[in-house]
C-alpha positions in Angstrom: -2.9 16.5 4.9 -0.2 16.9 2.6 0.6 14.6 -0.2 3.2 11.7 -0.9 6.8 12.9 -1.5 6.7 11.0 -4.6 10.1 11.0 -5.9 11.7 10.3 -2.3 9.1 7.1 -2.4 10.3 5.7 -5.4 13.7 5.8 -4.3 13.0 3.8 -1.0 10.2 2.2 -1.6 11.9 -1.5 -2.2 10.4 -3.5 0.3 7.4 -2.7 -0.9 8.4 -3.4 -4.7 9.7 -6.6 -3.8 6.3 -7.8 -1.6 4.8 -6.5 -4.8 6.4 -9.2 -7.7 5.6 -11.8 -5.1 1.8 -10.9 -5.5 2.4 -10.4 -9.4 3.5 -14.3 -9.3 0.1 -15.1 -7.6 -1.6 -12.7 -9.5 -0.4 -14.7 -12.6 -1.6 -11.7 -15.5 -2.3 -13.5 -18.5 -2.0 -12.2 -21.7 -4.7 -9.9 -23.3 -6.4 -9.1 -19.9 -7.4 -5.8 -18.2 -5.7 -5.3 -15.0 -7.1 -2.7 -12.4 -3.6 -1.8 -10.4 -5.4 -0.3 -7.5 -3.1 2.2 -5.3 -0.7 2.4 -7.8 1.5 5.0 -6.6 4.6 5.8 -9.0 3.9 2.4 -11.3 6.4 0.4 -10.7 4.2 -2.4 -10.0 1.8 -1.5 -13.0 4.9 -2.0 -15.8 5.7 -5.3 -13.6 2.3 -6.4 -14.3 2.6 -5.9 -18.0 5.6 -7.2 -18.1 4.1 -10.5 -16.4 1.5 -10.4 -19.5 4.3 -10.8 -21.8 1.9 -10.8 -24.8 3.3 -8.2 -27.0 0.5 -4.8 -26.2 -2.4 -6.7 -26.1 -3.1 -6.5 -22.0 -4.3 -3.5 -20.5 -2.8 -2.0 -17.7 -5.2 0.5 -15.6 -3.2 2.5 -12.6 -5.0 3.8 -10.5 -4.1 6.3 -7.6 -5.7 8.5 -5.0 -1.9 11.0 -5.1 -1.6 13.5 -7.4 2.1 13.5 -6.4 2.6 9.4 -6.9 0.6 9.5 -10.6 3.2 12.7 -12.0 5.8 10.6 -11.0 4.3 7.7 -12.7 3.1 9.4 -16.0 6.7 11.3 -16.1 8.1 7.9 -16.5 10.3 7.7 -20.1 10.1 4.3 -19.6 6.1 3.5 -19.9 5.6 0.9 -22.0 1.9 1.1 -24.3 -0.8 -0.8 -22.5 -0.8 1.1 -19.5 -2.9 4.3 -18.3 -3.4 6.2 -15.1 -6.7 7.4 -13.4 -6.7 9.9 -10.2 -10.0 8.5 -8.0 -10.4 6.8 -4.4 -10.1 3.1 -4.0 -13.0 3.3 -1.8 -15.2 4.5 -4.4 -13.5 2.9 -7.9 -15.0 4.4 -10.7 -15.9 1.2 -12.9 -18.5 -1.4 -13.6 -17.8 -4.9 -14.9 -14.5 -3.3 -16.7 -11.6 -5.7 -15.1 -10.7 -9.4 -15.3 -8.2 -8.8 -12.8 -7.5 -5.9 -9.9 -4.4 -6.2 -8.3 -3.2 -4.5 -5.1 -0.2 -4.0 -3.0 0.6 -1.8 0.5 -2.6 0.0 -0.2 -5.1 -1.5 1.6 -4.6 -0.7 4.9 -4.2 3.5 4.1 -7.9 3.2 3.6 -10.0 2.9 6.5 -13.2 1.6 4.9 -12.5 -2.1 4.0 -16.1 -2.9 3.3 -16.6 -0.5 1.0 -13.0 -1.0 -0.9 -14.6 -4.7 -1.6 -17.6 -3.5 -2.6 -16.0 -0.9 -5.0 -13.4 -3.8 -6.7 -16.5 -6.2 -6.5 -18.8 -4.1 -9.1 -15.3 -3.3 -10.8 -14.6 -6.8 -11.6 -16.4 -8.6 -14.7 -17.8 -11.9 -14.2 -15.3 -14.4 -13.0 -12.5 -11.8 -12.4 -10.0 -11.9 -9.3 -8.8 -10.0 -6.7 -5.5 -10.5 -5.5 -3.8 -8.2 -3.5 -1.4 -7.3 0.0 -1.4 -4.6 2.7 -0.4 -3.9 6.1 -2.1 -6.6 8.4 -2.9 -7.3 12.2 0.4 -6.3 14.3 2.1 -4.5 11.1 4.7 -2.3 12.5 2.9 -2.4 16.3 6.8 -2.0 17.8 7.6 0.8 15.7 4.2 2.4 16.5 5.0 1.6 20.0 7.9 3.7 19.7 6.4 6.7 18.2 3.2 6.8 20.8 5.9 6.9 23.4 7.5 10.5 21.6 4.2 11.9 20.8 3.1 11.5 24.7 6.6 13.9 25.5 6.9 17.8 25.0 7.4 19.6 22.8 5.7 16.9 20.9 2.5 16.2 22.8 0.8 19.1 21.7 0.6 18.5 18.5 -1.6 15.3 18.6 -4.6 16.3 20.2 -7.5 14.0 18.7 -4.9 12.5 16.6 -6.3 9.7 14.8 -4.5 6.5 13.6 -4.1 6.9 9.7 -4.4 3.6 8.8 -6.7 0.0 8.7 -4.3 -3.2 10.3 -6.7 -5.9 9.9 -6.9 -9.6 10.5 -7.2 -12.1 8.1 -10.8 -13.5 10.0 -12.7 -10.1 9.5 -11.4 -9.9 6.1 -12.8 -12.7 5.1 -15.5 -11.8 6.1 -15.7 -8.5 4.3 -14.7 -10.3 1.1 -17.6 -12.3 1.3 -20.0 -10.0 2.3 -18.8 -8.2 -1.0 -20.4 -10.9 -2.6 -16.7 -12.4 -4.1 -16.2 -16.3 -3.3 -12.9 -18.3 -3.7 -11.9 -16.5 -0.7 -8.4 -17.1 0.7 -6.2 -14.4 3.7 -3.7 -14.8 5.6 -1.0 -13.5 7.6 2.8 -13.1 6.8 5.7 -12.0 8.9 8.3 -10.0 6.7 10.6 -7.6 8.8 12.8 -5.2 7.1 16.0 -4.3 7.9 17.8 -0.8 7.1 20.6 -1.9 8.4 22.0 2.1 9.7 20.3 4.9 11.2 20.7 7.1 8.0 18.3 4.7 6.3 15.7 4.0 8.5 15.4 7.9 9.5 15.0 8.5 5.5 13.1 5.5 5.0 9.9 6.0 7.9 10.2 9.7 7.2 8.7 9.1 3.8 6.6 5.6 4.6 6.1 5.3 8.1 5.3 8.5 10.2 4.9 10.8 7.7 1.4 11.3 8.8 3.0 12.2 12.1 5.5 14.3 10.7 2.7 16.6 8.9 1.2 17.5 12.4 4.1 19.2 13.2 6.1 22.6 13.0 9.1 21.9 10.5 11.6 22.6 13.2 10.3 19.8 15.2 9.9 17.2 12.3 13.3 16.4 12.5 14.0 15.9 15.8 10.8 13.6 15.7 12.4 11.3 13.4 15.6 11.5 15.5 13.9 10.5 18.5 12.4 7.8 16.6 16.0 6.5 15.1 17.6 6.6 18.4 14.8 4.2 20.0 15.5 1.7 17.3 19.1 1.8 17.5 18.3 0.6 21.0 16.3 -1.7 19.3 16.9 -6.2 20.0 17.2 -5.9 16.1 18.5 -2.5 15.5 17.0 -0.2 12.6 14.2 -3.2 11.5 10.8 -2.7 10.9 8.4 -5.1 11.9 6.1 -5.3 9.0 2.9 -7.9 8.8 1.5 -8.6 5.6 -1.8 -9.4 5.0 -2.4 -11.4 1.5 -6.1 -11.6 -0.1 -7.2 -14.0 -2.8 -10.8 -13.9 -4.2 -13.3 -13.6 -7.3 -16.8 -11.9 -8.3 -18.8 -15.1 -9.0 -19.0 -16.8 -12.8 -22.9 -15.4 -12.4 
C-alpha cells in the first residue's frame, strides 16, 4: 500500500480541519499539559492544539503519525511553533506509559481496524486522570458513496482488480465503542453519532477531493491508466446524485478518562 499524498491532503483536507477545532473546543487543552495528537497527519491540528493552550511554550505538543509522507509535511512546516514534536509509530501500539494528560484524535480512528487495542494503547498512554477525546468516521460514514464505488468495482475493466479486496477501514457504532472504552479500563465514558455531509459543490472538486481521502485505497489496486477513469466513474454517479457532489460523512465523537487510581 502506498502512502498519503501528503501535500495534496493538506490542501483539501478542510472538512476534516474544521471537525477537528470542534473537538479542540471539547478537548479544552489547558495550559502546561502534554497532549498526545494521535494520527496527526501534516499537524494542522497539533499547532491548533497549542494554540488552544495559549500559555506561552509551556504545553507540550506530541504528533504522532503512522505516514512517513503526512509527518515530512508536518516537520517541513516554517510555521512550527516550540512545544511541539513528531513521532512515526502505530496508533494501535502507542509507544508510551503514563506520559499524557490528554490524547486527542481526529479522522483517525476508523483507518485502524483494531479498536480494542487503539484503547488499550491510549489507556496505558494516559497518566492518571488524563482524557481521551477524539472523532472518526462512524456507523453509515460515507455508506452512499461506498455504494457507489462497490457498484464500479463489480464492472470490467475494474472487477479484476479487487479480488479479496478488503474494506480499509473500521465504521463503528457508538454502543460497541463504549463498550471498548470501558473494557480499556477508561470511565467517564461518553459516544455518539453526528451527521455532517460535505458538499464540493463541482465535479472538479469532489474528483480531487475522494481521490486523495476517499478511494485512494481503491485507486492503489489499480493500473494507472485505469485510476482515472475510476474516479470519473465515481464523479459521474454523484453528479447524478439527490444532492450532487456531497459526501455523506458520519462522525463518531468519544469522550473518556484512565481512572484518578
Amino acid at each position: 500500500m502506498t502512502d498519503w499524498d501528503a501535500t495534496r491532503y493538506h490542501r483539501v483536507s478542510e472538512p476534516q480541519f474544521d471537525w477537528g477545532q470542534r473537538v479542540i473546543a471539547r478537548l479544552k487543552p489547558a495550559a502546561g499539559e502534554r497532549i498526545l495528537d494521535l494520527g496527526c497527519g501534516t499537524g494542522r491540528l497539533t499547532q491548533e492544539i497549542l494554540r488552544a493552550a495559549g500559555d506561552g511554550g509551556r504545553t507540550r505538543v506530541i504528533g504522532l503519525d503512522r505516514s512517513g509522507a503526512m509527518l515530512a509535511v508536518a516537520r517541513a512546516d516554517a510555521g512550527t511553533p516550540p512545544g511541539i514534536g513528531y513521532v512515526q509509530a502505530d496508533g494501535a501500539a502507542l509507544p508510551f506509559t503514563g506520559a499524557f494528560d490528554a490524547v486527542f484524535s481526529a479522522a483517525t480512528l476508523h483507518w485502524i481496524h483494531d479498536h480494542p487495542a487503539v484503547f488499550r494503547s491510549v489507556a496505558t498512554a494516559l497518566d492518571r486522570g488524563g482524557r481521551f477525546v477524539a472523532q472518526c468516521g462512524g456507523k453509515g460514514n460515507l455508506q452512499h458513496m461506498l455504494e457507489h464505488a462497490t457498484a464500479i468495482m463489480a464492472d470490467a475493466p475494474y472487477r479484476e482488480h479487487f479480488a479479496g479486496w478488503r474494506d480499509p477501514w473500521n465504521f463503528a457504532d457508538a454502543e460497541t465503542t463504549a463498550a471498548r472504552l470501558q473494557a480499556a479500563g477508561l470511565t467517564g465514558i461518553e459516544t455518539w453519532l453526528e451527521e455532517a455531509p460535505v458538499d464540493l459543490a463541482t465535479g472538479e472538486r469532489y474528483a480531487d477531493f475522494v481521490s486523495v481521502v476517499c478511494i485512494r485505497h481503491h485507486l492503489d489496486r489499480l493500473p494507472l491508466p485505469l485510476r482515472a477513469p475510476f474516479t470519473e466513474a465515481l464523479t459521474a454517479r454523484a453528479a447524478a446524485d439527490a444532492r450532487p457532489y456531497t459526501l455523506d460523512y458520519w462522525r463518531l465523537n468519544i469522550t473518556a478518562r484512565k481512572p484518578p487510581a
